[in-house]
Legacy VTK file of the C-alpha trace (Angstrom):
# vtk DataFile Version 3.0
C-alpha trace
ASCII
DATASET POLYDATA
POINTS 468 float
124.846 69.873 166.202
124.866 67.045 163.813
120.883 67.121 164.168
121.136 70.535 163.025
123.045 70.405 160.166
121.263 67.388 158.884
117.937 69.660 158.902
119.213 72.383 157.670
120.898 70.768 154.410
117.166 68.877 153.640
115.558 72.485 153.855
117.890 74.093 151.467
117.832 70.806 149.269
114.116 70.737 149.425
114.112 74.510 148.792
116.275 73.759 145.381
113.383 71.134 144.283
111.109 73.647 144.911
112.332 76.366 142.827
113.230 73.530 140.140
109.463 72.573 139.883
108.488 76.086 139.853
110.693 76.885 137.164
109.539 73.681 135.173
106.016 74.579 135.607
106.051 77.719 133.465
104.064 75.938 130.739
101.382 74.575 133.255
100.834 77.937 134.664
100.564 79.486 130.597
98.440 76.415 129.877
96.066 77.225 132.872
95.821 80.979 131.391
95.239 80.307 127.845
92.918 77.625 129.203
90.766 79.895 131.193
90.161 81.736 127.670
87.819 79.550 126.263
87.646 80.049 122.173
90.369 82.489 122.237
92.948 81.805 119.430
96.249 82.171 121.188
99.919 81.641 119.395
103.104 82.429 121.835
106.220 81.887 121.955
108.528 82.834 124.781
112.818 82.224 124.748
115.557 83.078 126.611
117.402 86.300 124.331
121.128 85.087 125.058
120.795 81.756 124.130
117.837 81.329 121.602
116.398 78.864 123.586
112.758 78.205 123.671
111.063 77.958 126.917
107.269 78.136 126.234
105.206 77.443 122.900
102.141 77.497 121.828
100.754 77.341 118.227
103.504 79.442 117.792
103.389 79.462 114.126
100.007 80.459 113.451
99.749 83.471 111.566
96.978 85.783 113.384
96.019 89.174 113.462
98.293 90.865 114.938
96.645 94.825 115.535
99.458 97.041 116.659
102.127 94.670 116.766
103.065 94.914 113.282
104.664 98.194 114.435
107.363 95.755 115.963
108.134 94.612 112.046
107.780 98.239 110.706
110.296 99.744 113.457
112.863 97.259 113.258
112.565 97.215 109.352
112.970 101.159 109.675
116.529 100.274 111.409
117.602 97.918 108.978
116.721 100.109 105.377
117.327 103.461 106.715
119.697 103.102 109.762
119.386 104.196 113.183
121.188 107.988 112.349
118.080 108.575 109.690
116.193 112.117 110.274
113.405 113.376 108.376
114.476 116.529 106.889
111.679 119.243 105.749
112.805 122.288 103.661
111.195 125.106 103.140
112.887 127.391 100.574
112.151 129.927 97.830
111.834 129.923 93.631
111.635 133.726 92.892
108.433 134.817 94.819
106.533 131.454 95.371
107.940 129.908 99.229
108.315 126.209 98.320
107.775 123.459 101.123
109.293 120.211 100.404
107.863 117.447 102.822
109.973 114.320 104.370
107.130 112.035 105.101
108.192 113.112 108.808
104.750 112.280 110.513
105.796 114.405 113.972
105.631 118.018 112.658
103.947 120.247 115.177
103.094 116.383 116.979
101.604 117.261 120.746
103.751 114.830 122.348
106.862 115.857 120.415
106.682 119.216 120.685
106.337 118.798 124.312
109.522 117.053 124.975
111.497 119.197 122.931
109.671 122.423 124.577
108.485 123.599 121.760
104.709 125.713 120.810
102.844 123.666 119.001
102.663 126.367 115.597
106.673 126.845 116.362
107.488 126.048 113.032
104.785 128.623 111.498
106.360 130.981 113.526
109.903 129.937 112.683
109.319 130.594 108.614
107.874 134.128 109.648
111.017 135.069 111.127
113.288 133.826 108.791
111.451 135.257 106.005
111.355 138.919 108.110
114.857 138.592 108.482
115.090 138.036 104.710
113.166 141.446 104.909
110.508 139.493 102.579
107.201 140.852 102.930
104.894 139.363 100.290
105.255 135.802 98.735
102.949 134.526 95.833
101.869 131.275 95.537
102.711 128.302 98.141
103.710 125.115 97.142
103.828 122.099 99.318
105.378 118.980 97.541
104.869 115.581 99.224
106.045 113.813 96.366
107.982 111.727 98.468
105.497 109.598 99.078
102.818 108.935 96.086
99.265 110.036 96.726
97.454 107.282 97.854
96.800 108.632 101.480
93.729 106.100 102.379
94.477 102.422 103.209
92.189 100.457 101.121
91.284 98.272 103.850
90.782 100.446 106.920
87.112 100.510 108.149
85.355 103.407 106.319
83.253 104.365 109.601
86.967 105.138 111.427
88.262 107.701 108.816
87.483 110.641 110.832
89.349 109.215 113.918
93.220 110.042 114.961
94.169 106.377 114.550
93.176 106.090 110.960
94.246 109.863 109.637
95.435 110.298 106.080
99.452 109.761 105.154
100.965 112.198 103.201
104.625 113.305 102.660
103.497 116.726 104.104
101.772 116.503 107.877
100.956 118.581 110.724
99.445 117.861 114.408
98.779 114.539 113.055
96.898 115.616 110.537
94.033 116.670 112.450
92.013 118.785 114.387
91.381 119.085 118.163
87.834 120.138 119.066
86.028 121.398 122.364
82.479 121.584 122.626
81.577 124.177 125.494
77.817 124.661 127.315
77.498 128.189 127.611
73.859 128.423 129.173
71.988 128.903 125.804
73.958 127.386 122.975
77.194 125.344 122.739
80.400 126.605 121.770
82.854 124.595 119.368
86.258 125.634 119.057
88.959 123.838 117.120
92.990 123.870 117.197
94.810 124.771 115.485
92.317 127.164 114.732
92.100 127.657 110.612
89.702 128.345 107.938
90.645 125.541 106.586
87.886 123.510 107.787
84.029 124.318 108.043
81.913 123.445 111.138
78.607 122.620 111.302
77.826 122.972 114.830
74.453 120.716 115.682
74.999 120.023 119.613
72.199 120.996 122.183
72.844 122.220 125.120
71.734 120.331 128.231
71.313 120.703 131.780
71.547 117.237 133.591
72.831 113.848 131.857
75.999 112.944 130.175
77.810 114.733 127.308
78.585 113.029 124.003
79.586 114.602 121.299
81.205 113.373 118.413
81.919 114.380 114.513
80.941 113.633 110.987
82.259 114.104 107.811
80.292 115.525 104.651
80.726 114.813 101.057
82.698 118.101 101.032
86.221 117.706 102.260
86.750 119.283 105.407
83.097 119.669 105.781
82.888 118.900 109.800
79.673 118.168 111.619
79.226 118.290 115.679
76.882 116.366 116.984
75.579 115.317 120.064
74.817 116.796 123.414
76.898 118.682 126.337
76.113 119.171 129.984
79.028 121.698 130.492
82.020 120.721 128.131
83.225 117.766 126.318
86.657 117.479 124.566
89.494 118.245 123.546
88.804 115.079 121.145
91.155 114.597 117.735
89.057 114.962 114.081
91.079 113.729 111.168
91.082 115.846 108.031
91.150 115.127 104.536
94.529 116.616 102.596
97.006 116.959 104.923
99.624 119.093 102.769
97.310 121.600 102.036
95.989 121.909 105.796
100.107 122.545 106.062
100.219 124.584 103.422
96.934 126.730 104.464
98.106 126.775 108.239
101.453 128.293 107.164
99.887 131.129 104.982
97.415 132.020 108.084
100.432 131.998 110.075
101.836 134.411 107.807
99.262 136.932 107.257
99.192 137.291 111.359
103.212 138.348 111.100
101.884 140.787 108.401
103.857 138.204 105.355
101.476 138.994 102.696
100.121 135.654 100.724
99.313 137.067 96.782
98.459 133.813 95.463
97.377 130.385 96.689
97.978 127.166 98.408
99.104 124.224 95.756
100.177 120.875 96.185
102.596 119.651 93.699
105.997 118.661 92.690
108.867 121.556 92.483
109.036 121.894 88.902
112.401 120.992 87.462
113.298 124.543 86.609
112.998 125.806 90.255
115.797 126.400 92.188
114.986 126.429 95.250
116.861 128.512 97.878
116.216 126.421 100.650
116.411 129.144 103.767
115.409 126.940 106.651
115.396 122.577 107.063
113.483 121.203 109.873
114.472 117.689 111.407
113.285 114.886 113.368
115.234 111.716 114.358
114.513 108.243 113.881
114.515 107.471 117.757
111.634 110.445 117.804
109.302 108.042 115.277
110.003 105.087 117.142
109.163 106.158 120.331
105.733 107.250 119.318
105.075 104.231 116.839
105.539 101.797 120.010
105.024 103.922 123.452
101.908 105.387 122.069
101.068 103.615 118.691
100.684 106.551 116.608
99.779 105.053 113.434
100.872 108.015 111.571
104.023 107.374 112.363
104.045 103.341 111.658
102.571 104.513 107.992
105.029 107.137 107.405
108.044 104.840 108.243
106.534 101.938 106.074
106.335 104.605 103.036
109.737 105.773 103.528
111.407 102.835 104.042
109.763 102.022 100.134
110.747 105.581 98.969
114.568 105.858 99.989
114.975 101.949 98.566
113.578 103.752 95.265
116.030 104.377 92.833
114.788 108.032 92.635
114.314 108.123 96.651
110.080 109.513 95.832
107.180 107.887 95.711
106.784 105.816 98.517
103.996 103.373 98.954
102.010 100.931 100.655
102.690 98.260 98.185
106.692 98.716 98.160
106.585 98.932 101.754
104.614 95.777 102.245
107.225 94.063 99.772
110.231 95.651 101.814
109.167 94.275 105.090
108.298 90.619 103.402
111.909 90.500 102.166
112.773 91.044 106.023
111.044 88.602 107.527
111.711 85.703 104.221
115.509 87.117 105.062
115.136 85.722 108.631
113.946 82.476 108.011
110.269 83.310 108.850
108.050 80.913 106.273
106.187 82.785 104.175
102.829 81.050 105.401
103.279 83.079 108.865
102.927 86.338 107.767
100.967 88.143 105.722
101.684 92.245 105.771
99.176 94.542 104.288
99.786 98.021 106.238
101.927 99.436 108.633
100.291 100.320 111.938
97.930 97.230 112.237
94.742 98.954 112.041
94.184 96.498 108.960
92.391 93.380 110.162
94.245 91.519 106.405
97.351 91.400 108.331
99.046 88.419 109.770
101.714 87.551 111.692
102.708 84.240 114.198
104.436 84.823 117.889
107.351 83.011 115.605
107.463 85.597 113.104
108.031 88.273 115.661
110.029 86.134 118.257
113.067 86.382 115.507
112.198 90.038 114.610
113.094 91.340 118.680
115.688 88.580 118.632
117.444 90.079 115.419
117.285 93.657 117.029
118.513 92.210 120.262
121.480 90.824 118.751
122.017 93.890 116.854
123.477 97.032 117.661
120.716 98.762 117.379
119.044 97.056 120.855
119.411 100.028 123.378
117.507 102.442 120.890
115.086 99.758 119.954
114.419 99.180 123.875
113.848 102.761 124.812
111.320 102.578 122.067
109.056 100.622 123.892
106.105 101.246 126.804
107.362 100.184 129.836
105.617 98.302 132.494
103.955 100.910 135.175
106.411 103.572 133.642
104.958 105.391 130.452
103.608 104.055 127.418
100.261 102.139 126.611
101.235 99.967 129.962
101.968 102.684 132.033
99.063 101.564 134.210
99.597 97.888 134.422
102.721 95.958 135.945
103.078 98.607 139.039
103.350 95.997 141.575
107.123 96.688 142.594
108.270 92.969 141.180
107.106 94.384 138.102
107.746 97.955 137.295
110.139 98.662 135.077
110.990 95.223 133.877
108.099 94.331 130.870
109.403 96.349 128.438
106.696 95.787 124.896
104.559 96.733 122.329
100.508 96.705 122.771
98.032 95.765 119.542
93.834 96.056 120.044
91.870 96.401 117.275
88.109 94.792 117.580
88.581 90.739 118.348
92.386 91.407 118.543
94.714 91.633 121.639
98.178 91.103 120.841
101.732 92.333 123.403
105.247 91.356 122.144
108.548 92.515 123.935
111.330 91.650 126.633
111.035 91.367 130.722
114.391 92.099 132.429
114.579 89.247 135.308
116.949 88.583 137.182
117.590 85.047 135.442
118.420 87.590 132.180
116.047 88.661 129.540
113.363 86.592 128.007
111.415 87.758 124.766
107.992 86.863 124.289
105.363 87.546 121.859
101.590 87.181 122.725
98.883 87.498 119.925
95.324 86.718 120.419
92.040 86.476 118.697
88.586 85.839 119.050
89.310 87.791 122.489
86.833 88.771 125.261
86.849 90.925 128.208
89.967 89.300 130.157
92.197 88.894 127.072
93.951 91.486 128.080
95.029 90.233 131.873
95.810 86.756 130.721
98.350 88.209 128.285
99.733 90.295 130.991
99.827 87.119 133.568
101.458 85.359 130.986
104.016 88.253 130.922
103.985 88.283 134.710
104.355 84.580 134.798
108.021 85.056 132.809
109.230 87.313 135.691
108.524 84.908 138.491
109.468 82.100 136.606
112.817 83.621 135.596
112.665 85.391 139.455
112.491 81.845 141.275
LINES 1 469
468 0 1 2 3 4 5 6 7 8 9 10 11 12 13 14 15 16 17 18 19 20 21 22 23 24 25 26 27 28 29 30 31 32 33 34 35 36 37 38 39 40 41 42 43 44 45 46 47 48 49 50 51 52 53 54 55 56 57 58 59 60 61 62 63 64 65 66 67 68 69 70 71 72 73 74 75 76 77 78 79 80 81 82 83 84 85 86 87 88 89 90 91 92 93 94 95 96 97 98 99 100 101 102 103 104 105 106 107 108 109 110 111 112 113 114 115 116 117 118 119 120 121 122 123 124 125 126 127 128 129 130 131 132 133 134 135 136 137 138 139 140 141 142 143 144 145 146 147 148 149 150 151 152 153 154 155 156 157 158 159 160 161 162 163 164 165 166 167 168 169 170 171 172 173 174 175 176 177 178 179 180 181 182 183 184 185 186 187 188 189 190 191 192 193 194 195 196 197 198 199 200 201 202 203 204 205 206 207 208 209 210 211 212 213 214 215 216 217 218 219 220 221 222 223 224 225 226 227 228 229 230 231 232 233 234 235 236 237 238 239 240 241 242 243 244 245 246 247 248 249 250 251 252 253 254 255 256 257 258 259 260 261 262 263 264 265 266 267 268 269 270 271 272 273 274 275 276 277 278 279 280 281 282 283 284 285 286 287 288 289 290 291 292 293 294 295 296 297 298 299 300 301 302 303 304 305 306 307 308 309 310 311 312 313 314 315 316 317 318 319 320 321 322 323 324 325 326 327 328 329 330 331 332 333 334 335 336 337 338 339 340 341 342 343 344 345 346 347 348 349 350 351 352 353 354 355 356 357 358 359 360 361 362 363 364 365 366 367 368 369 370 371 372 373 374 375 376 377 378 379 380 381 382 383 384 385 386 387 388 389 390 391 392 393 394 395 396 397 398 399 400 401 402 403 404 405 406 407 408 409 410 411 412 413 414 415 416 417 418 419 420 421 422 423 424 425 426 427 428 429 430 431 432 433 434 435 436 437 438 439 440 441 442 443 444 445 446 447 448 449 450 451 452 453 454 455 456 457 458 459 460 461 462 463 464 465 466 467
């Protein structure tokens, strides 16, 4: 019996040492990963979130491009300068006979993804005017006027790639936006010629339809843009059908503005006069008949499950508009300022960060694993955490990592933000373990092929180290 006992307390004793050195060899096993990336630039840091304390660094103060996860700065920047009760609040009204639109910067009108979870037709809000303007038993309007003046006009980042304008990711900003201010377009093989068709459907763009119609081999078709605005060119070739792929076009408000008077002539709302973008003038009084809202928790969901960049941009502009004395004119130069006097606020050196737009498409922006470590920790110790959380893609759940973590020691517990631009890999965020939660940030450059799975065995590595 004694015999026994003896043998069983050395097993449990050596099964203590073994979980120690397990524990203790989280930085080997990072070390071997980062390692195994030979010339990638790598800085990390990884800490426990109730105690502060480090557990794993690594250059962690090198400022790096950081792609998407600047999002993480502009989101919990949002929460700080306009709260976690902000909405975006669109009004459309009326000054005599003109119908008066007065954008929010809200970048999810008549957004797919939004419009889904809420139920809602994606022209709904076309529709809605209509009706309240029937009910008004108005049946002719002059001119529209969409004002976006709360943001200013600048509606290009200077430094995104010129060859990417056309794409979703890098779509114009404007105070005024619809279906993320672009276009979604099918190209269809019907035996002798191929068929484009575009939603929402509109005269508001032209297309030049130069695909050929095959009968073997692989579609690929793609658009152009022409010195004319809006000018569209299809080109390529199509077995049987390729699409629905997403066109950005150029001036969002009046694409609003054009879509709502198209809208109109279909409910037989007759349209006199024409489609202009400017500011109310300050003898208008507006009758505002109808407001249409979107909540923060909305934006931040698809800024960091999906990385809409619309919505990243639009945040960073109103954040600088609303901390404007005359709450217009938000820009990409007050923004950037705004979210440098958050970081300098939490002791991040200035020499770790660099920000130059909101969404990370930008390859001029810079942040280290440091600077974001004690941007999650700040939200984590805030009240704010719980909305912050659901925010984020979650590990074999939904998101941009819906598809990774799914083992069952996994799922559900890596809850973060993706970044990839070209050379860049970056994923910041929190596992849940059963040891509590850790926050980590991972950015990367110079990456190749299996960037991507280190950075998620690193994040893998937390959850059995914290699991042990």
């Amino acid at each position: 019996m004694k015999t026994l006992l003896k043998k069983t307390l050395i097993a449990a004793v050596f099964a203590i040492c073994l979980a120690g050195l397990a524990k203790a060899d989280l930085p080997g096993r990072i070390n071997a990963i980062i390692n195994s990336q030979k010339g990638v630039h790598f800085s990390v840091r990884i800490m426990r979130a109730d105690s502060g304390k480090t557990v794993y660094s690594h250059k962690a103060t090198n400022g790096l491009v950081p792609a998407s996860n600047m999002k993480i700065i502009v989101t919990a920047a949002a929460l700080k300068y306009l709260g976690p009760d902000y909405q975006y609040e669109t009004e459309v009204g009326l000054c005599g006979d003109t119908l008066v639109v007065i954008g929010s910067g809200d970048p999810l009108l008549g957004d797919e993804r939004t419009d889904l979870k809420y139920g809602r037709e994606n022209d709904w809000i076309f529709k809605d005017i209509a009706e309240r303007l029937k009910r008004k038993e108005i049946q002719t309007v002059n001119d529209i006027v969409v004002d976006t003046t709360i943001f200013d006009d600048e509606r290009v980042h200077p430094s995104w790639p010129r060859d990417d304008l056309n794409r979703w990711y890098a779509c114009e900003v404007s105070g005024l936006t619809f279906n993320d201010n672009c276009i979604d377009v099918t190209a269809k093989n019907t035996g002798r010629r191929v068929a484009i068709s575009i939603k929402p459907q509109t005269n508001f763009v032209e297309i030049i339809n130069e695909v050929e119609p095959i009968s073997e081999g692989t579609s690929a078709v793609g658009a152009y843009r022409n010195l004319t605005p809006n000018k569209i060119t299809i080109r390529g070739k199509c077995r049987k059908e390729a699409g629905p792929f997403y066109v950005a076009i150029e001036r969002p408000a009046a694409f609003f503005g054009v879509l709502l008077a198209e809208s109109l002539a279909r409910a037989g709302i007759n349209v006199t006069g024409q489609v202009i973008e400017k500011p109310v003038a300050d003898n208008c009084d507006v009758k505002v008949f109808a407001e249409y809202t979107t909540l923060i928790r909305d934006c931040l969901a698809r800024c960091n499950k999906r990385s809409l960049n619309l919505a990243a941009e639009a945040l960073l502009k109103t954040i600088a508009a609303k901390c404007n004395p005359t709450g217009k004119n938000g820009s990409w130069p007050d923004g950037r300022a705004k979210l440098s006097q958050y970081l300098v606020e939490l002791g991040i050196d200035e020499d770790e960060f660099y920000i130059d737009d909101g969404s990370g498409l930008s390859s001029q922006n810079r942040l280290s694993a440091n600077a974001v470590i004690k941007v999650l920790l700040d939200i984590y110790k805030s009240p704010n955490w719980d909305l912050y959380k659901d925010s984020l893609a979650v590990g074999g759940v939904d998101g941009t990592i819906d598809k990774y973590f799914k083992e069952e020691k996994y799922k559900g517990r890596v809850f973060g933000k993706t970044g990839y631009i070209r050379g860049v890999r970056a994923f910041s965020g929190t596992c849940s373990t059963a040891d509590g939660d850790y926050i980590f940030s991972i950015l990367t450059n110079k990456t190749n092929g299996q960037t991507r799975k280190a950075i998620y065995d690193i994040a893998k590595a937390i959850v059995d180290h914290a699991d042990i």
